[in-house]
C-alpha positions as CSV (number, residue, x, y, z in Angstrom):
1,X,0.0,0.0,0.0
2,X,3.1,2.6,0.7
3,X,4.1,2.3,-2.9
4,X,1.0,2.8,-4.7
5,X,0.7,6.1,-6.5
6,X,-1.6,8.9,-5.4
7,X,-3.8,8.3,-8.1
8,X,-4.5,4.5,-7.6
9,X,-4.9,5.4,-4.0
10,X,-7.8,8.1,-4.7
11,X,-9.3,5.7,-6.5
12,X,-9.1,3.1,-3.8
13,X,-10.6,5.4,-1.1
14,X,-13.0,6.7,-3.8
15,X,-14.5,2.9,-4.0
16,X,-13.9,1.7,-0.3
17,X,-16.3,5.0,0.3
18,X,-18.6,3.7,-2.2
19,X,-18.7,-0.1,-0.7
20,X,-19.4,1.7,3.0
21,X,-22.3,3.3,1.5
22,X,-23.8,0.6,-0.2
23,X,-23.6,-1.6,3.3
24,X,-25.6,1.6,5.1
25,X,-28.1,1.3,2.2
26,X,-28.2,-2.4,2.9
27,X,-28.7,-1.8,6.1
28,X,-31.3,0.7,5.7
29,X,-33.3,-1.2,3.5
30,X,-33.1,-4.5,5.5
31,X,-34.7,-1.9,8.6
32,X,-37.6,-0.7,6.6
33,X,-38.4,-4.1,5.2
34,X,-38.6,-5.1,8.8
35,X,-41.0,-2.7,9.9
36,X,-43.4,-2.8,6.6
37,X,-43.3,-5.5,3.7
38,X,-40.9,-4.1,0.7
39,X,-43.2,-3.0,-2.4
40,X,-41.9,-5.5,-5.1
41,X,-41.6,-4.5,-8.7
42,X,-43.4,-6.7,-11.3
43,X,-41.4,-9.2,-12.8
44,X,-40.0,-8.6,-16.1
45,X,-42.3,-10.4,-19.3
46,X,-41.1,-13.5,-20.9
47,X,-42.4,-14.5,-23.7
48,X,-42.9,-18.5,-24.5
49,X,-39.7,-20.2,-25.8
50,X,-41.0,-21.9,-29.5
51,X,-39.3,-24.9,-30.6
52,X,-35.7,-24.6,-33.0
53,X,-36.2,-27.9,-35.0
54,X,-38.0,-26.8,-38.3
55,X,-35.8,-27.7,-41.1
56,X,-35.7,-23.8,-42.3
57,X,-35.2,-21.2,-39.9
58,X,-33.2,-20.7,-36.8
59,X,-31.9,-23.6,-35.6
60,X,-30.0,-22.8,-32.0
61,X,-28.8,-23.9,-28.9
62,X,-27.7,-22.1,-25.9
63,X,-25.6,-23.5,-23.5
64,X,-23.6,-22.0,-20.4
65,X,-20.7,-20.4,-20.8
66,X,-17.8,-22.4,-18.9
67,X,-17.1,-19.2,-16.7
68,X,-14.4,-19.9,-13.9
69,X,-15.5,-19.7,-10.4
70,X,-13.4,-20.2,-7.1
71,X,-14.8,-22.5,-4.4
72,X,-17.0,-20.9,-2.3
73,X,-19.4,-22.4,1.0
74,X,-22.1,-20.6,2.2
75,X,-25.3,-19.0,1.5
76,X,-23.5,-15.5,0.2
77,X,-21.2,-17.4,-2.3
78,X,-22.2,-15.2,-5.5
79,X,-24.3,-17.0,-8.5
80,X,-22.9,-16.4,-11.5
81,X,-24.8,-17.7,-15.0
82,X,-24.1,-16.7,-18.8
83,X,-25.3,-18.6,-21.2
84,X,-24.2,-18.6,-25.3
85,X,-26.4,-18.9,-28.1
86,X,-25.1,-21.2,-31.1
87,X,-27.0,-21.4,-34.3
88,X,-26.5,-21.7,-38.0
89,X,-26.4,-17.9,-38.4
90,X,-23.2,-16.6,-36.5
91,X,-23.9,-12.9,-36.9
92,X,-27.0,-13.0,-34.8
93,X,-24.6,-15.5,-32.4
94,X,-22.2,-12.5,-32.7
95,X,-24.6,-9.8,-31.9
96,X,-25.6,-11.8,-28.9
97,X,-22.1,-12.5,-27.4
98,X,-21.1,-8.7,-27.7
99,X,-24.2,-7.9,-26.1
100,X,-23.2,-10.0,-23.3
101,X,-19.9,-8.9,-23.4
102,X,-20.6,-5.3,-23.0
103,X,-23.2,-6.0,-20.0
104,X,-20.7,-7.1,-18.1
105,X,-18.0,-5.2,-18.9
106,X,-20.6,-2.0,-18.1
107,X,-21.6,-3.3,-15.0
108,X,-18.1,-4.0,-13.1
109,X,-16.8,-0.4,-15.1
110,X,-17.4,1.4,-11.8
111,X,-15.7,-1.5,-9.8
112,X,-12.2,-1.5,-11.2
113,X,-9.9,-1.6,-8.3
114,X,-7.7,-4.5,-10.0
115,X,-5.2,-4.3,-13.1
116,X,-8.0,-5.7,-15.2
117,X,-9.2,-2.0,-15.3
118,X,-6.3,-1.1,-17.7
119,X,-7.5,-3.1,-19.8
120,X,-11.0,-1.7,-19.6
121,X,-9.6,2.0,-20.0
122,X,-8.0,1.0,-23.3
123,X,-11.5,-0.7,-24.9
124,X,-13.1,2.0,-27.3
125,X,-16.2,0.2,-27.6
126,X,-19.1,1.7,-27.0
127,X,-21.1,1.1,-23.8
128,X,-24.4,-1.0,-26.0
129,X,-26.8,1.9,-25.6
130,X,-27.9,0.4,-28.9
131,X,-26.6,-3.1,-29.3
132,X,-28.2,-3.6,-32.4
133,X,-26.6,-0.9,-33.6
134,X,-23.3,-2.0,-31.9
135,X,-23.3,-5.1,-33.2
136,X,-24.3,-3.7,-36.8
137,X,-20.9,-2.1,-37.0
138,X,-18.9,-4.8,-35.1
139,X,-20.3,-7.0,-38.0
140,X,-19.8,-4.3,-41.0
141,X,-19.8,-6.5,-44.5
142,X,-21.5,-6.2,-47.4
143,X,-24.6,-8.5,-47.8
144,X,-24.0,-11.5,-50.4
145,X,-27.0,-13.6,-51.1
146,X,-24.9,-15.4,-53.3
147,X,-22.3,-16.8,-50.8
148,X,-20.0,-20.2,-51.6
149,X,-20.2,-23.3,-49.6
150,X,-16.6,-22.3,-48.8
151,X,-17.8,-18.6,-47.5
152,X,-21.0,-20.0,-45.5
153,X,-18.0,-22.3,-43.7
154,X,-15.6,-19.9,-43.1
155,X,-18.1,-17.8,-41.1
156,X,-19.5,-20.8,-39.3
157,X,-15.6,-21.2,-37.8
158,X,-15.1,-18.2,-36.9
159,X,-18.5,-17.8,-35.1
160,X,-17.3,-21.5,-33.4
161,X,-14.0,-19.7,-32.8
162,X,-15.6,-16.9,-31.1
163,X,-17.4,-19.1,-29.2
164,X,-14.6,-20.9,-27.9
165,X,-13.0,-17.3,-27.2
166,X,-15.5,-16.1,-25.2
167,X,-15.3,-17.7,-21.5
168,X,-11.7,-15.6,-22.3
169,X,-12.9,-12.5,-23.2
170,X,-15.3,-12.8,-20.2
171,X,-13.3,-13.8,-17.6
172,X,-11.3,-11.1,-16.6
173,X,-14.8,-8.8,-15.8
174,X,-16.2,-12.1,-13.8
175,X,-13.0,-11.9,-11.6
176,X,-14.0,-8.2,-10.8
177,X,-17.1,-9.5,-9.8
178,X,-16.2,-11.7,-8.0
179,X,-13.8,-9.0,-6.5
180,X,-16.9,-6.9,-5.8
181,X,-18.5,-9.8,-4.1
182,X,-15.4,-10.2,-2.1
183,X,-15.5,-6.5,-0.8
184,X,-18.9,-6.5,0.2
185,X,-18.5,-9.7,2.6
186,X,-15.7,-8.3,4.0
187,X,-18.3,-5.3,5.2
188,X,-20.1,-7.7,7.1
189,X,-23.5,-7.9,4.1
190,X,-25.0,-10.8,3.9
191,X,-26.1,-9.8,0.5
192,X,-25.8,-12.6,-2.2
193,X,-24.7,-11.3,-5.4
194,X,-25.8,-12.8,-8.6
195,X,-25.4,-12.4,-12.3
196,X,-27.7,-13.9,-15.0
197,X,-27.2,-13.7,-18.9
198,X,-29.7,-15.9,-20.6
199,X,-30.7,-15.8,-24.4
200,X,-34.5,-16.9,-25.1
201,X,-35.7,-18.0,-28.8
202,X,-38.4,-16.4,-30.4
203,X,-40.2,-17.6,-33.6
204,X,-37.1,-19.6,-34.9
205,X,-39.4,-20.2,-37.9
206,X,-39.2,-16.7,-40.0
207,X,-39.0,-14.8,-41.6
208,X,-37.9,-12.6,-38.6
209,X,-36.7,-14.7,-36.0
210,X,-36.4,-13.3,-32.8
211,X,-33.8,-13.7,-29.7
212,X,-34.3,-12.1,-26.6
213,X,-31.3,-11.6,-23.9
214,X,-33.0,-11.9,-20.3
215,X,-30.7,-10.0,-17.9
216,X,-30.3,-10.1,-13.9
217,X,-27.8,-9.0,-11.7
218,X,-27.9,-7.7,-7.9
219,X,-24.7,-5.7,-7.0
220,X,-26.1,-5.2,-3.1
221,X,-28.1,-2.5,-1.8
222,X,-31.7,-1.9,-1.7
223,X,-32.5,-4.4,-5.1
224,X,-31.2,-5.7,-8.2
225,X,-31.8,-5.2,-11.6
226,X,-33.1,-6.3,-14.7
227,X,-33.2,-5.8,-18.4
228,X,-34.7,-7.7,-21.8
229,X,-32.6,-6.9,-24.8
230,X,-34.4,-8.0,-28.1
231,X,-32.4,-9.1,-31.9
232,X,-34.4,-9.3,-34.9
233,X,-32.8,-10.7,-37.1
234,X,-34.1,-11.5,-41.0
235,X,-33.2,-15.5,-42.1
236,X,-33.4,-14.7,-45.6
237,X,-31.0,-11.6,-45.6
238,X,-29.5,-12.6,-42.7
239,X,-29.5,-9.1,-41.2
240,X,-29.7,-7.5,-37.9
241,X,-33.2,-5.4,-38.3
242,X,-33.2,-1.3,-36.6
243,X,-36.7,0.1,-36.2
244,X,-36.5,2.4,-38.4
245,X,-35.8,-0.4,-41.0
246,X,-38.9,-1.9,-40.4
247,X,-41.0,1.2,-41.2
248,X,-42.0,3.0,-44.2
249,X,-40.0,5.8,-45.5
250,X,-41.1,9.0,-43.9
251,X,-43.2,7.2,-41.7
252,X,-41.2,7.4,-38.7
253,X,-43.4,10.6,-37.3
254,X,-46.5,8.6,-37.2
255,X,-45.0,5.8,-35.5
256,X,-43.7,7.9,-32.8
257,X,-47.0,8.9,-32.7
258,X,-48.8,6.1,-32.1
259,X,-45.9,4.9,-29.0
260,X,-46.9,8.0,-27.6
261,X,-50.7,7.2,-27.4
262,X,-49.3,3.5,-26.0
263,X,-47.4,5.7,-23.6
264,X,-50.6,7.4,-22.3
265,X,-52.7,3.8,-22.3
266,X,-50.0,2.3,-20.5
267,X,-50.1,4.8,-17.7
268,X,-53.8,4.5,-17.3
269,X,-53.4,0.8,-17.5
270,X,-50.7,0.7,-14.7
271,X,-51.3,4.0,-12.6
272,X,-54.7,4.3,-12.3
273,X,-55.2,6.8,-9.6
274,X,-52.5,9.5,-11.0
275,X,-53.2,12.0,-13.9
276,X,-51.9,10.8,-17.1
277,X,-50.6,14.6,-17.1
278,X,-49.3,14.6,-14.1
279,X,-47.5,11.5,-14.2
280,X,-45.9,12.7,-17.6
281,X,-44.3,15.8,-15.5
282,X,-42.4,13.3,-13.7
283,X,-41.5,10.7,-16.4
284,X,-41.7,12.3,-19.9
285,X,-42.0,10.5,-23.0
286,X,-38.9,8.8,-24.7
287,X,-38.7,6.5,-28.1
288,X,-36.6,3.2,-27.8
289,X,-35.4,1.2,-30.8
290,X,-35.9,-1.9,-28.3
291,X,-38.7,-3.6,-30.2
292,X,-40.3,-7.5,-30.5
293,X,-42.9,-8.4,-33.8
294,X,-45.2,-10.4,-31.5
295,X,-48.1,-11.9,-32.7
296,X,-50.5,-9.6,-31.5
297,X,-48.6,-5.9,-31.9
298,X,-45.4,-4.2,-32.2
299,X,-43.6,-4.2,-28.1
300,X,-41.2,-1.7,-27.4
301,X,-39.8,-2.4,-24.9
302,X,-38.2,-0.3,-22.2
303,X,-35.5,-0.4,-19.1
304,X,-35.6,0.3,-16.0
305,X,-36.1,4.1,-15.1
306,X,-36.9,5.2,-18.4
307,X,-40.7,6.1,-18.9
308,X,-41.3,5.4,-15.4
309,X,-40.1,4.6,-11.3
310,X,-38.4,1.1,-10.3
311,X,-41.5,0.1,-9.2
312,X,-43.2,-0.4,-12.3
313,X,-40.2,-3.0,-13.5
314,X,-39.7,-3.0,-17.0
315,X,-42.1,-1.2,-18.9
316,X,-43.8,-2.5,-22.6
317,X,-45.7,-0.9,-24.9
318,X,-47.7,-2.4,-27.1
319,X,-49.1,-1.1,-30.4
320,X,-51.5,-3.4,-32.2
321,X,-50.8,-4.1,-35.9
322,X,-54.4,-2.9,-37.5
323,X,-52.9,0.8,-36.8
324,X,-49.7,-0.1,-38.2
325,X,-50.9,-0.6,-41.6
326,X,-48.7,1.3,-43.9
327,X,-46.5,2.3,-40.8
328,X,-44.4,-1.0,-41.1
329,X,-43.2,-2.6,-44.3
330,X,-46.0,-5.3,-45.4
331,X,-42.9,-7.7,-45.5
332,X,-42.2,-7.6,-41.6
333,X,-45.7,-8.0,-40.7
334,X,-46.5,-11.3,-39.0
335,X,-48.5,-13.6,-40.9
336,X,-50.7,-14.7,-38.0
337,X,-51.5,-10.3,-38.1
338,X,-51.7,-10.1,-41.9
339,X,-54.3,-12.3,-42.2
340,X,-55.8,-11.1,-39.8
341,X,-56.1,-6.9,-41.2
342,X,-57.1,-8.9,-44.7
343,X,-60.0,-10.6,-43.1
344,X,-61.2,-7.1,-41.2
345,X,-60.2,-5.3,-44.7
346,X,-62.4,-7.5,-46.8
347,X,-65.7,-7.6,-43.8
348,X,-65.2,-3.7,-43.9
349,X,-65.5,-3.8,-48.1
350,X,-68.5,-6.2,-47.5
351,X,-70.7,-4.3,-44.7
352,X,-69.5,-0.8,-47.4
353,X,-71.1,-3.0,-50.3
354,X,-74.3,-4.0,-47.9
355,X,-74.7,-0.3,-47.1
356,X,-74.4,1.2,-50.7
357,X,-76.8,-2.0,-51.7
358,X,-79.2,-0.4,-49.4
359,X,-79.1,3.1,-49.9
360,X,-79.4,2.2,-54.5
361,X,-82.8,0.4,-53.6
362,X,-84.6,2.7,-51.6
């Protein structure tokens, strides 16, 4: 400790101070949740896992990622769980490993107290406010629908490569976790740290097959948190979709639109004893590229803190497709939904007919 520089020793004190705090929150917390029961926030939606064995489509697996641990006995010994999607498209396997990557890496950022942090100060990456984006340029290539056997191999290796890469690249933020988890026992907490990283298929069929990265951790203090990360991703073009390339040109307006009437039905859905108004003073309106094709209406899906309080968990919009109609590209509509604004299309043409039927024979 004598020979370590001024600087290193700032930033020691800087996160010793930090660890004392979050014991008196810990403390705190554990206080007030004996004298009242804590107000728990609604668990995050998961949508149904579909089956990967049609013989065109997404075909994946996800299995753990053989993370490192020490031996540890006791109920505070930290859980720790990543998981690794593996299918027959690597760039959405890619997409979903530097997603991973970078939620881990962001959430041990303000815990370097190690020499892993050097490493961590000389990573340009960006932090994955917009992994699809991120991974978008991590993949940059030009599309080629006409790809040799010998291409369509090549990339399978290297996402197999990456795979077996990974538990490295990984590793050295785990250890700071672990680190972390270290620092807090020795402030007396009981508190149990935990990690989770787990992919989740969505319609592996097409045309837009869907992954979803289900996200956990609990760093100590008053709770944890949580966040659902969604990939569309087009089989046939094998491409990473944004929003804004699901929408009709010059259409973007109107979509924002119609989220912001969601917005306002959400709040009277979930706060119904506050003024929509009101409650808008306090959490104001923002858009999120953070979107799921169910089968009953565009989600966008939202983190914690953004359109509204912890409490209210992780907040999802939902827009239902028959005011989408020339909004999104017909393409990227669901079937199940197409048919379905076809059928009300063609009863509204016949009740128009009935009615103009009428009105000739009187």
């Amino acid at each position: 400790m004598k020979d370590m520089s001024s600087t290193s020793q700032q930033y020691l004190n800087r996160n010793v101070d930090r660890f004392k705090h979050l014991k008196v929150i810990a403390l705190s917390v554990a206080m007030a949740c004996a004298v009242s029961a804590c107000q728990k926030k609604p668990e995050p939606e998961v949508e149904k896992t579909q089956e990967t064995t049609a013989e065109i489509g997404l075909n994946a697996t996800v299995r753990d990622v053989p993370i490192q641990l020490p031996e540890c006995e006791g109920e505070v010994c930290p859980e720790i769980t990543i998981q690794h999607l593996s299918s027959n498209y690597p760039k959405l396997d890619q997409a979903v490993d530097l997603y991973v990557l970078n939620y881990v890496k962001n959430l041990v950022r303000g815990f370097d107290m190690t020499t892993v942090s050097n490493q961590q100060r000389q990573d340009k990456k960006s932090d994955a406010q917009n992994p699809v984006a991120d991974a978008k340029a991590d993949n940059a290539q030009q599309q080629d629908n006409t790809k040799s056997i010998e291409e369509i191999n090549t990339q399978k290796a290297q996402s197999k490569a990456q795979a077996v890469n990974q538990p490295d690249q990984l590793q050295p933020y785990v250890d700071q976790f672990l680190l972390l988890a270290q620092e807090v026992k020795q402030l007396g907490s009981s508190a149990k740290l935990s990690l989770f990283l787990k992919p989740q298929i969505l319609n592996p069929e097409g045309p837009i097959a869907t992954v979803v990265v289900n996200a956990e951790n609990y760093v100590g203090g008053a709770h944890g948190s949580a966040a659902q990360q969604y990939f569309n991703f087009e089989l046939e073009s094998e491409t990473l979709l944004s929003l804004d390339e699901i929408l009709v040109k010059g259409q973007r307006a109107k979509f924002n639109d119609l989220a912001h009437q969601a917005f306002e039905q959400w709040i009277k859905a979930t706060q119904p004893d506050m003024d929509v108004d009101e409650y808008q003073e306090l959490w104001k309106f923002t858009s999120t590229d953070n979107f799921y094709l169910s089968p009953t209406g565009l989600i966008l899906q939202y983190g914690e803190y953004e359109i509204g309080p912890y409490a209210v968990g992780l907040p999802r919009l939902v827009i239902p497709y028959k005011y989408l109609q020339g909004v999104i590209k017909d393409q990227y509509l669901p079937v199940q939904a197409k048919a379905e604004l076809e059928k009300a299309d063609a009863q509204k043409a016949d009740s128009a007919n009935s009615d103009a039927e009428k009105s000739a024979s009187k």
